[in-house]
C-alpha positions as CSV (number, residue, x, y, z in Angstrom):
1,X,30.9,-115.2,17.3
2,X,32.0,-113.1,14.5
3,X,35.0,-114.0,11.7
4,X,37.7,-111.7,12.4
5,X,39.7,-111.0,9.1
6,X,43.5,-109.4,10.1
7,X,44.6,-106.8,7.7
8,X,48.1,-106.0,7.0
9,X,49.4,-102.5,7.0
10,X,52.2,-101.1,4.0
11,X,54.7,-103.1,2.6
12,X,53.7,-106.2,4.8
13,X,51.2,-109.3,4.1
14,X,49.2,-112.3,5.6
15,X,52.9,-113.4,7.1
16,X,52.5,-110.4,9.7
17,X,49.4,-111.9,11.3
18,X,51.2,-116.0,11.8
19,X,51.3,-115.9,15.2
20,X,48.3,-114.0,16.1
21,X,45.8,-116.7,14.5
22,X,46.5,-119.7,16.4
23,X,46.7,-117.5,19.6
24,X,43.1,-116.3,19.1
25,X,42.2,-120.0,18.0
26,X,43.3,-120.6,21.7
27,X,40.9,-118.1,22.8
28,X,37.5,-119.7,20.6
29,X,38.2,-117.1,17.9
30,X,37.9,-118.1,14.0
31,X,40.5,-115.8,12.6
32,X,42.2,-115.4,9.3
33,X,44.2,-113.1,7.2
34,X,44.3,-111.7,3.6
35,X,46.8,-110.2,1.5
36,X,45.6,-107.0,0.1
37,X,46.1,-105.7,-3.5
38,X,49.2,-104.2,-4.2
39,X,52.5,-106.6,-2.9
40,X,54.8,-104.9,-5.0
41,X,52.4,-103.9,-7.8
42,X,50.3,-101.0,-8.1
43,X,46.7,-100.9,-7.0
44,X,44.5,-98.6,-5.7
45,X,42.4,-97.9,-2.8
46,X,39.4,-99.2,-4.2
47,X,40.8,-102.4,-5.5
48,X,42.1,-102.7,-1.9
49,X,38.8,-102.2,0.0
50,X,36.9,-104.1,-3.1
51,X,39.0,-107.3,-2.5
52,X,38.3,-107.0,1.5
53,X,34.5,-106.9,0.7
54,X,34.5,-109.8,-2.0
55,X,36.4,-112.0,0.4
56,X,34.0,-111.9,3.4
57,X,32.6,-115.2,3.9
58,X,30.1,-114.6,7.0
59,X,29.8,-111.7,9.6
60,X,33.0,-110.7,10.0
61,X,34.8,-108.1,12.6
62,X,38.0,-106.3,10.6
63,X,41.2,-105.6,12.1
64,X,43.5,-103.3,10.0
65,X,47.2,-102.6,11.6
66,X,48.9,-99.2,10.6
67,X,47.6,-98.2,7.1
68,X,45.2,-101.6,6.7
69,X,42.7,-99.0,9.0
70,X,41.5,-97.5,5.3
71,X,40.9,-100.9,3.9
72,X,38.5,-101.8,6.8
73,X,37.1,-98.5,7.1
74,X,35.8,-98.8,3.2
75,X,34.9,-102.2,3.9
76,X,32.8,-101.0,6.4
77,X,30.2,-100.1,3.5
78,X,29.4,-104.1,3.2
79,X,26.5,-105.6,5.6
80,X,28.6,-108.6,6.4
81,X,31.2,-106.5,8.7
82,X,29.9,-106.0,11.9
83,X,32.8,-104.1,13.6
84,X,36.4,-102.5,13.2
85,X,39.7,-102.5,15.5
86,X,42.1,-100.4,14.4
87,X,45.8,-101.9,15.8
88,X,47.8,-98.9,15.7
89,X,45.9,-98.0,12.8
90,X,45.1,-95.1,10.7
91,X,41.6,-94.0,11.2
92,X,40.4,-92.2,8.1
93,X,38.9,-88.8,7.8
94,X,36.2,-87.9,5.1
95,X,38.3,-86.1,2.2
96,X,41.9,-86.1,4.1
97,X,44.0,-89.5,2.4
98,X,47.0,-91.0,4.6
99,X,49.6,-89.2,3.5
100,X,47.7,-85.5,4.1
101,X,47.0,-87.1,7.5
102,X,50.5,-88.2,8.3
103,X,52.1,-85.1,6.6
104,X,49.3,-82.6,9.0
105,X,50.6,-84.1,12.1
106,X,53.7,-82.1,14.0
107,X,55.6,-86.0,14.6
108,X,56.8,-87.4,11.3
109,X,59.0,-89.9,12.1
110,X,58.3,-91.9,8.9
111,X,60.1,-88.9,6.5
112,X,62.7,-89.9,4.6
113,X,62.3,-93.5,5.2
114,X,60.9,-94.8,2.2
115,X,61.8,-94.3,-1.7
116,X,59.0,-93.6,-4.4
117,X,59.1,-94.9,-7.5
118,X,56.0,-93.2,-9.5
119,X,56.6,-94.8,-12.5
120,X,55.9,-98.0,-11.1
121,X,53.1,-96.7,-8.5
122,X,54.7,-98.0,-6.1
123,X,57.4,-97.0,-3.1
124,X,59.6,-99.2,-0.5
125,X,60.9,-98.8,2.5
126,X,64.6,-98.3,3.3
127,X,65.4,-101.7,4.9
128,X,68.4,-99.1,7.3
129,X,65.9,-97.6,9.1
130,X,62.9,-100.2,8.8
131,X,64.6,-102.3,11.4
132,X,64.1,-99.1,14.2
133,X,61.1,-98.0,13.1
134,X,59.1,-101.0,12.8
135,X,60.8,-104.0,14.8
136,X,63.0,-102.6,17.5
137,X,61.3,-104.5,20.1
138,X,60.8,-107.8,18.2
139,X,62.3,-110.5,15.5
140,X,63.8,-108.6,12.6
141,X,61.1,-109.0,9.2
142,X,62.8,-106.3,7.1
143,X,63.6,-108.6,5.0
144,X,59.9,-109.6,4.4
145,X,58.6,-105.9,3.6
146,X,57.9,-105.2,0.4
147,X,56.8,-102.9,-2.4
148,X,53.9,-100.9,-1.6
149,X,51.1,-99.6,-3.9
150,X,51.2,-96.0,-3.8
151,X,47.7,-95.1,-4.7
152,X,46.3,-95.9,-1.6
153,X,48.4,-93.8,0.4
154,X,47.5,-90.8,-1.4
155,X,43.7,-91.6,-2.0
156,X,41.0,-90.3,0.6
157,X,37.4,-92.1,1.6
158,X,35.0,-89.9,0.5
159,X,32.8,-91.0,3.2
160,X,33.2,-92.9,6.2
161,X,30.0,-92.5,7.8
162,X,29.5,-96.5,7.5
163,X,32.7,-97.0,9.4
164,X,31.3,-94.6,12.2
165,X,28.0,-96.3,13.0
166,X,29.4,-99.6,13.8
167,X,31.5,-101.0,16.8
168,X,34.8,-99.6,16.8
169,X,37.8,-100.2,18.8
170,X,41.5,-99.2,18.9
171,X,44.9,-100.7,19.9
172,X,47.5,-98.5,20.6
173,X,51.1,-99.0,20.5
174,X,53.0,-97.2,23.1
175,X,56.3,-97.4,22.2
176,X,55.4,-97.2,18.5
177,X,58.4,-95.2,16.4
178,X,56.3,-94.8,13.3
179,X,53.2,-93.6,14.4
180,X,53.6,-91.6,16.8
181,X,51.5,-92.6,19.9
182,X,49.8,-89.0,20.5
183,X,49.0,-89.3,16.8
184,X,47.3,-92.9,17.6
185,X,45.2,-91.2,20.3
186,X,44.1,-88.1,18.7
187,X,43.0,-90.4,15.5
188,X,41.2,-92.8,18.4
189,X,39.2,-89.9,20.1
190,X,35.4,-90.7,19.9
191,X,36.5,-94.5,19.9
192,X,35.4,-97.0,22.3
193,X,36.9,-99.2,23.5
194,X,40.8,-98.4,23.5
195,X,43.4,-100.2,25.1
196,X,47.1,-99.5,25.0
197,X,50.0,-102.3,24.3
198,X,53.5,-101.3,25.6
199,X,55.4,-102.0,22.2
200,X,56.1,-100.8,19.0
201,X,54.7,-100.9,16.0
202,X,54.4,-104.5,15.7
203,X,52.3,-106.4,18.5
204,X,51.6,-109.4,16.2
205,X,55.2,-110.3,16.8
206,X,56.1,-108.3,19.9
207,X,53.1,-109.7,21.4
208,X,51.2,-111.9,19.3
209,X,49.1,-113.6,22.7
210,X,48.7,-110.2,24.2
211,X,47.7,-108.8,21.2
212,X,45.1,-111.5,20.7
213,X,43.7,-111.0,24.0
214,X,42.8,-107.7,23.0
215,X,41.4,-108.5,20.2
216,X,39.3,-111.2,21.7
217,X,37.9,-109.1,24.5
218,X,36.7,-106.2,21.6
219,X,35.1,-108.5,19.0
220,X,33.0,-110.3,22.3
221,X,32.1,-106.9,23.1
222,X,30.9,-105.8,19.9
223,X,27.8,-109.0,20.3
């Protein structure tokens, strides 16, 4: 059985991922979670994915909520991960970074919800309309979210051929009211498996067990 290593999307951390761990440890699965470059500070992309890859201590399956999916997708490049799942995650296209992807699609329900501050290469989002975008169904954490690193949003994987030739799978959020759940699918097509979870964008708290369960039933699939 792999590691599994739980990556946090923007302006979250390790904290999101509490409840998950000991629910997969129920279910035989060593799991743990990092805190990525750029809690508060600014950081790029590759000091992101860099810090993923220096911290795998075995062969390792990565799962990357919401924005974490380009983390683990640039990971992918290391011989140690063996598989990705994507919880309600951005999937990366070659050349295109998150925010060209988010800004292409026709939903944008994340506009105007977050305040930029390039001087510090960072941004933050506004803790009014966190609350219904990212924890309607669940415990209220706005008060955990936190400064974001900029760079990565705006950066694009030049290639993410490595991420494409190993086991993928995707969780979907159904009731998710920050990434759109026809967005989720269309960024999922060619992905196998997918399952769906009926929440928002938060299953590690929504549904930390169920969430596990997913999890658990990819990364056994993947060998």
């Amino acid at each position: 059985m792999f590691e599994v290593v739980l990556v946090h999307g923007a302006g979250h951390g390790a904290w999101a991922w509490a409840r998950v761990i000991p629910a997969l440890a129920a279910l035989g699965v060593m799991a743990r979670a990092v805190d990525l470059p750029g809690r508060g500070e600014a950081a790029s992309l590759e000091a992101q994915v860099e810090a993923l890859v220096e911290g795998l201590r075995c062969p390792s399956v990565l799962v990357g909520h919401s924005a974490g999916g380009f983390a683990i997708t640039g990971a992918a490049v290391s011989p140690l991960v063996r598989g990705l799942v994507y919880v309600c995650g951005y999937v990366p296209e070659a050349g295109r970074s998150l925010a060209e992807m988010r800004k292409g699609w026709v939903e944008r329900p994340l506009d105007g919800a977050f305040v930029v501050d390039r001087a510090r290469g960072a941004f933050g989002f506004d803790p009014a309309l966190a609350k219904d975008l990212f924890f309607h169904d669940c415990a209220d954490e706005c008060a955990r979210l936190c400064w974001e690193a900029l760079d990565p949003m705006e950066t694009a994987l030049a290639d993410v051929t490595a991420a494409e030739a190993l086991p993928r799978g995707y969780i979907s959020c159904l009731d998710d009211r920050a990434i759109p759940p026809a967005f989720q699918a269309h960024m999922a097509r060619g992905i196998d498996p997918q399952n769906g979870l009926p929440c928002g964008h938060s299953p590690f708290l929504a549904m930390p067990e169920r969430l596990a369960g997913e999890i658990a039933t990819m990364v056994r699939g993947f060998g």
